[in-house]
N, C-alpha and C positions, 0 to 999 in steps of 0.2 A: 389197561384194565377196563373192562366194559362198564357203563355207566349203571346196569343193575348189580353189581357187585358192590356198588359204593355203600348201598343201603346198609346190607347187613353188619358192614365196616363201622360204618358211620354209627348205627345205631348203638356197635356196642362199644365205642369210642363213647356216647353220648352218657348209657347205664352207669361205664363207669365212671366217668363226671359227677354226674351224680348222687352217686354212691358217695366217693369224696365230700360233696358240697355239704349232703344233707350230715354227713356225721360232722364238719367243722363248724357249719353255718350256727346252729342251735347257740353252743356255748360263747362263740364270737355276737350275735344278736345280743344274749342276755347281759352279754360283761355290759357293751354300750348302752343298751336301755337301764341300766342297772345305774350306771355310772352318771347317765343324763336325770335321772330320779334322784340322785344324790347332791347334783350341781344347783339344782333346780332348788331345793332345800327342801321338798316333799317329804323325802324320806326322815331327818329331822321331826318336822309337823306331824307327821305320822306315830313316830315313835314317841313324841311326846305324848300324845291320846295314849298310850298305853301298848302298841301294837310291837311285836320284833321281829326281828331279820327272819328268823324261825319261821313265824305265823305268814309272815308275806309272801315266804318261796312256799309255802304248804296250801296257801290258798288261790297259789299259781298254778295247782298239780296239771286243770285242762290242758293249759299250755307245756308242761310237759310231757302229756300222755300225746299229744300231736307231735311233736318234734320225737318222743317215740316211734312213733309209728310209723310216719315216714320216714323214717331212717331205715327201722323192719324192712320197708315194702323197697326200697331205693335197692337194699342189701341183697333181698329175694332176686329181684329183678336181674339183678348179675348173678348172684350164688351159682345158679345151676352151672354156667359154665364157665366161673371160677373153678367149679369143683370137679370139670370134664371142658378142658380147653379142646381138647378134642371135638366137640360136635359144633364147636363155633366154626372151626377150621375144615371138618365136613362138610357145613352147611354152605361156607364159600366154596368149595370144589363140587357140590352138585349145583349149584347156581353159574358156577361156571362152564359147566357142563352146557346147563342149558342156555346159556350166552352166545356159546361157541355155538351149537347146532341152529339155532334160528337167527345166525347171519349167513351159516352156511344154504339155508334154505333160502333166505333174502336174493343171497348173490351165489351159487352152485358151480362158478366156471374159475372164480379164485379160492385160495388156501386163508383159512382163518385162522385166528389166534388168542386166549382169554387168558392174561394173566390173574392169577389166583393170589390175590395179597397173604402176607402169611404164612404159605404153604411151602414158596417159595415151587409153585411148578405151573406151568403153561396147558391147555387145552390148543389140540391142534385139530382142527376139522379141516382135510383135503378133500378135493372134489372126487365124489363118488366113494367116501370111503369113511367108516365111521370113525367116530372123535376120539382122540387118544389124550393123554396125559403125560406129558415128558417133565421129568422132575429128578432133582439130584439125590443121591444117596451118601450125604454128609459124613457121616461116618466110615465112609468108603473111598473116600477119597474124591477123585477125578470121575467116578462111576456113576454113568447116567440110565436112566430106565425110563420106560413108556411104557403105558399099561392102556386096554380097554377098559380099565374101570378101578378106584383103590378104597377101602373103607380102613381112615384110621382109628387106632382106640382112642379111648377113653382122656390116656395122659398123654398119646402123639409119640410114645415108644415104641410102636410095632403100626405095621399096618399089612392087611388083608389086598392080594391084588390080581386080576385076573387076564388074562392073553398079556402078559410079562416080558418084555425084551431087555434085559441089561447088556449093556455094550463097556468093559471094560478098556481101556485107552492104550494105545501101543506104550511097551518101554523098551528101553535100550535093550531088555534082555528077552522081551518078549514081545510077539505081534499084539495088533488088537485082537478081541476076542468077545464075541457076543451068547446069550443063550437066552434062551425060550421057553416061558414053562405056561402051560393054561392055567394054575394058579397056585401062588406062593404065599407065604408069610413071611414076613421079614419084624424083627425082633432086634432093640439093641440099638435104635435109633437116637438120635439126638433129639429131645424133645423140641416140639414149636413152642412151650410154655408150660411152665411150672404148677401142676393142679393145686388146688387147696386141698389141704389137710383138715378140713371140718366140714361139716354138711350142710350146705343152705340155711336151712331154717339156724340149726344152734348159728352158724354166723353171723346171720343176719338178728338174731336176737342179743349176741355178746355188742355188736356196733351199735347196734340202738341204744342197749342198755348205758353203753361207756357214754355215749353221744349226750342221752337225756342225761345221767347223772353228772359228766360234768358242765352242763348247764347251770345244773342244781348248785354245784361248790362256788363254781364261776358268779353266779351270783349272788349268791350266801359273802365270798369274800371281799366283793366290790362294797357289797355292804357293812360290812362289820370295820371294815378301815375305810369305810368311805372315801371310795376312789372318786375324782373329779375327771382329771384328766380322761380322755377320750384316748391317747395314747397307750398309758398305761393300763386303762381298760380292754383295750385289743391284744396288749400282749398276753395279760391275765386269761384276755377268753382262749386265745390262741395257744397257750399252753399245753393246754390240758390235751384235745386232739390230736395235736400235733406230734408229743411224745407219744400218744398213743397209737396214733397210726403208724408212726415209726417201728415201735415195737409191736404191732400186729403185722405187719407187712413182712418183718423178717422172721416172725415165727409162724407166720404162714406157709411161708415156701421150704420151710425145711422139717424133716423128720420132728414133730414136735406130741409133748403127751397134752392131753387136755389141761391139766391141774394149768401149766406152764403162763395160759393164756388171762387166770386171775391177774395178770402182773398187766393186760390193759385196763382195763375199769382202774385198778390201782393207780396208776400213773395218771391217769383220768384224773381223779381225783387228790392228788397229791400236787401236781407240779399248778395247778391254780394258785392252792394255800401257799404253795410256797415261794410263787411270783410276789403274792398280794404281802406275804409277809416282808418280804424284800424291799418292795415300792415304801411301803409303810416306815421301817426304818432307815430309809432313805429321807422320805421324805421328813420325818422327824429331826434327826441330824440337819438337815437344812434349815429347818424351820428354827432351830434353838441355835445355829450360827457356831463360828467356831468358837472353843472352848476356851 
């Protein structure tokens, strides 16, 4: 694989990193700052003045109109081609397009070759002759094609391809057999990756949202049962996210109606309370020894 090809790889390897970080990090920060403000005996101090768990996450709203946001912007940043894996996987086959041809002009007297991560197809530039595309048709079996050139859609189900050679493979019952066409459509493909079923922006506004809000529980609960531990504070923060990415991830990739997708924020916010409530009677039972 040619070393400009890594970028665009790499980059959207990195997006989606990020994407992740910025929706888990939020609620994982706030449990432990939350939990060290409570060991510390601050929070006590505080509430004795008069102040509540309430008024302290309400008069933290900056800090979670930030962890909003970026989360938005992290979300944005992939969305579009979340929602069209297709021009991710174009953008690496005309990049490799151009890889192949300016090594062939470097060096003109040998045959070159750019694999295309992904796509699962090879860029061939021989000497004196323009670059082709040889790549497999999965759904076909053994059946290989080469094209002067391919644009696929949008979800990587069909793709558009022009000066077209398929070469079908001999069988016992039949020879091999190739054909030609200046240009075909081909339909019915194995997808290279599952689109999203939502639109950028609503996406990236449902992750933020679930993100900042369960900052908000996450911390609200460490407080109200005043967590100490640093442990149990991580798993508290780690909750909430965590079931919810679970369950956005698989209602992503499948036929899903919108209504469906109230059940992340929900989870967001439910599986904190209901760590924090857990830790809490636990730790109580302990504290008062067996009976």
């Amino acid at each position: 694989m040619p070393l400009s090809l890594a970028w665009p790889f790499a980059r959207a390897a990195l997006v989606v990193s990020l994407e992740v970080a910025l929706f888990v990090a939020p609620a994982i920060g706030a449990a432990l700052a939350t939990s060290r403000f409570v060991d510390r005996g601050e929070a006590r101090a505080v509430f004795a003045l008069g102040a509540s768990p309430r008024s302290l996450i309400a008069h933290a709203w900056p800090l979670w109109f930030v962890f909003f946001t970026l989360s938005v912007a992290a979300s944005l940043a992939w969305g579009k081609q979340a929602e069209a894996p297709g021009k991710l996987i174009q953008a690496l086959l005309n990049d490799g397009r151009v890889a192949c041809e300016k090594a062939a002009e470097t060096n003109p007297a040998i045959a070159h070759a750019a694999t295309v991560p992904l796509a699962s197809a090879t860029w061939i530039c021989l000497p004196n002759e323009p670059a082709r595309v040889v790549f497999d048709l999965g759904a076909l079996g053994d059946v290989v094609a080469a094209a002067g050139s391919i644009e696929l859609s949008a979800d990587t189900t069909s793709l558009a391809a022009n000066d077209l050679d398929v070469v079908i493979p001999e069988t016992n019952d039949r020879p091999e057999q190739t054909l030609h066409v200046d240009r075909a459509r081909l339909s019915g493909l194995l997808p290279l990756g599952r689109p999203s079923n939502l639109q950028a922006l609503v996406r990236g506004v449902l992750l933020g949202a679930t993100s900042c809000l369960s900052a908000i529980v996450t911390s609200f609960s460490v407080l109200i049962v005043s967590i100490r531990s640093r442990a149990i504070a991580l798993a508290i923060g780690l909750a909430g996210p965590a079931s919810a990415l679970l369950v956005f991830s698989d209602l992503e990739r499948a036929p899903t109606r919108l209504f469906a997708y109230a059940l992340v924020p929900l989870l967001a916010l439910l599986s904190p309370v209901l760590v924090a409530s857990v830790a809490n009677r636990v730790s109580r039972r302990m504290a008062s020894g067996p009976a």
